[in-house]
C-alpha positions in Angstrom: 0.0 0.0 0.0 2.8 2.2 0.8 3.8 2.4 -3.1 0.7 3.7 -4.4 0.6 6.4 -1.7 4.0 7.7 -3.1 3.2 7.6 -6.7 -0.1 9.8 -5.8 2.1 12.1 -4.0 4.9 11.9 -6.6 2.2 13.1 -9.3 0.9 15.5 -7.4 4.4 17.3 -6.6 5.1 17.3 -10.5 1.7 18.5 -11.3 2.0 21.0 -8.8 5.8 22.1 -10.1 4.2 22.3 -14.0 1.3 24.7 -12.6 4.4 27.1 -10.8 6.9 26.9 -14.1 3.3 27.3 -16.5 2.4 30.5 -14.5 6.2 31.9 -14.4 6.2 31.2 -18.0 6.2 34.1 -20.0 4.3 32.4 -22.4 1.4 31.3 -20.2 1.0 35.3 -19.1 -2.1 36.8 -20.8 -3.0 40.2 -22.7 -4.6 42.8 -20.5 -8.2 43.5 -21.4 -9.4 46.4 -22.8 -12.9 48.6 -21.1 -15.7 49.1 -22.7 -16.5 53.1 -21.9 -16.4 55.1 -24.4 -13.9 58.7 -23.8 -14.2 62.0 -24.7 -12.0 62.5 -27.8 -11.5 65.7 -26.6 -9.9 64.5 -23.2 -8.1 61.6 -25.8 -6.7 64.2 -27.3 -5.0 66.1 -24.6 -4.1 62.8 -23.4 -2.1 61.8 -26.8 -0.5 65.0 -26.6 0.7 64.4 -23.4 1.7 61.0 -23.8 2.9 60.2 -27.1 3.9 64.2 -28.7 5.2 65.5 -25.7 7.4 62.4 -24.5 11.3 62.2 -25.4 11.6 58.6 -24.6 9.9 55.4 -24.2 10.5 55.1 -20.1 8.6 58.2 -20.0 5.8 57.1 -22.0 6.0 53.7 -20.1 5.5 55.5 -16.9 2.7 57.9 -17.9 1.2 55.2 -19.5 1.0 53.1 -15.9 0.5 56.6 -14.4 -3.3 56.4 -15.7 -3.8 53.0 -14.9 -3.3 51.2 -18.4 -2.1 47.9 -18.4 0.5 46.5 -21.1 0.4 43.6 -23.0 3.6 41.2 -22.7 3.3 40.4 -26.1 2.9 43.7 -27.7 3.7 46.7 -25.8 0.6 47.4 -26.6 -0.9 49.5 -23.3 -4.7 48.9 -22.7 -7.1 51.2 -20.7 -9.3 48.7 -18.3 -12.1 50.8 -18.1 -12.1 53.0 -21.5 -12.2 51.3 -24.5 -8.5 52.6 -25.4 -4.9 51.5 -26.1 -1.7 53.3 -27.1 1.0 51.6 -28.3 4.6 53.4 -28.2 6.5 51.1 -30.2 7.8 50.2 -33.7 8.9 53.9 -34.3 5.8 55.5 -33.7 2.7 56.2 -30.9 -1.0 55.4 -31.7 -3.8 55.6 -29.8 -6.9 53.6 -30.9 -10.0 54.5 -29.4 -13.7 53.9 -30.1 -16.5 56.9 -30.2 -20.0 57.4 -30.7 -19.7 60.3 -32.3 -19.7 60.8 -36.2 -16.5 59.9 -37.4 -15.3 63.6 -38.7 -16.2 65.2 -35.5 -14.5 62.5 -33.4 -11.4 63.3 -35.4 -12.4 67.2 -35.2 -12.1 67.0 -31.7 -9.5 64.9 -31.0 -7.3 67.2 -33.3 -8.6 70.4 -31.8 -8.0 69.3 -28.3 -4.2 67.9 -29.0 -3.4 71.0 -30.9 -4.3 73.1 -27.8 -2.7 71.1 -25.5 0.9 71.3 -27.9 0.5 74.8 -28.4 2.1 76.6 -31.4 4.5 73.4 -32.4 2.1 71.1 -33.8 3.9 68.0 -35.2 2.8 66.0 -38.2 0.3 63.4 -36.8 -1.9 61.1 -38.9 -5.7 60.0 -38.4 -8.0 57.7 -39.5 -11.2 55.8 -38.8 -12.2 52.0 -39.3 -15.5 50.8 -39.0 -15.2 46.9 -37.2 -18.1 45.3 -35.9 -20.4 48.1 -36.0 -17.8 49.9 -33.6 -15.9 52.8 -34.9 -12.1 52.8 -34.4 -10.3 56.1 -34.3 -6.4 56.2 -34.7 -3.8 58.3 -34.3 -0.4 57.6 -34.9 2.8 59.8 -34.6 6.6 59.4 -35.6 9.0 59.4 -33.0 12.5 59.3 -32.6 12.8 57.4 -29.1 
């Protein structure tokens, strides 16, 4: 009886040591999700200009980014906002932030444009926009060059 008891333990301990080495496994870690509010592109917009126009490096970015609460992706970089439906991602050369709205797609853009421009002042760098429709959502984007 004695040998069955230690095979049941045995199993257990190596069961036990693949659930610790799967859950310190990069691999087994999992993307953030992303909230389901929709923002203000006007408050969106001060925010990219804070984050990703404003910023000289990624540690910066990185730290406002976790400053606000979003939660980054281990695969990605991507960041992801747990209560707005929002995520900026400061890498590959560039910033984006993807957001959805409710508003018609122009004046989401409108907005979110006005609102950066005041919030960078006279300097306004060369920033591109666009809107996709998925899902019967609409997905704004911004995107800007950087050199960090």
């Amino acid at each position: 009886m004695a040998l069955p008891r230690l095979n049941f333990l045995s199993a257990k301990r190596v069961a036990m040591a693949a659930c610790v080495s799967a859950a310190a496994s990069p691999a087994a870690a999992q993307a953030p999700s992303v909230g389901s509010v929709i923002a203000d592109p006007v408050v969106l917009g001060r925010m990219f200009a804070n984050v990703c126009v404003a910023a000289t490096d990624a540690p910066r970015v990185e730290a406002s980014l976790d400053a606000v609460g979003m939660v980054p992706s281990p695969e990605t970089g991507t960041y992801f906002h747990q209560l707005f439906d929002l995520s900026v991602s400061p890498t590959g050369g560039g910033c984006s932030m993807v957001f959805v709205t409710d508003l018609d797609d122009d004046a989401a853009m409108a907005a979110f444009e006005a609102s950066m421009v005041q919030a960078v002042g006279a300097h306004v760098p060369t920033f591109a926009m666009n809107v996709r429709e998925t899902g019967g959502e609409s997905y704004v984007r911004a995107r800007i060059e950087v050199s960090w």
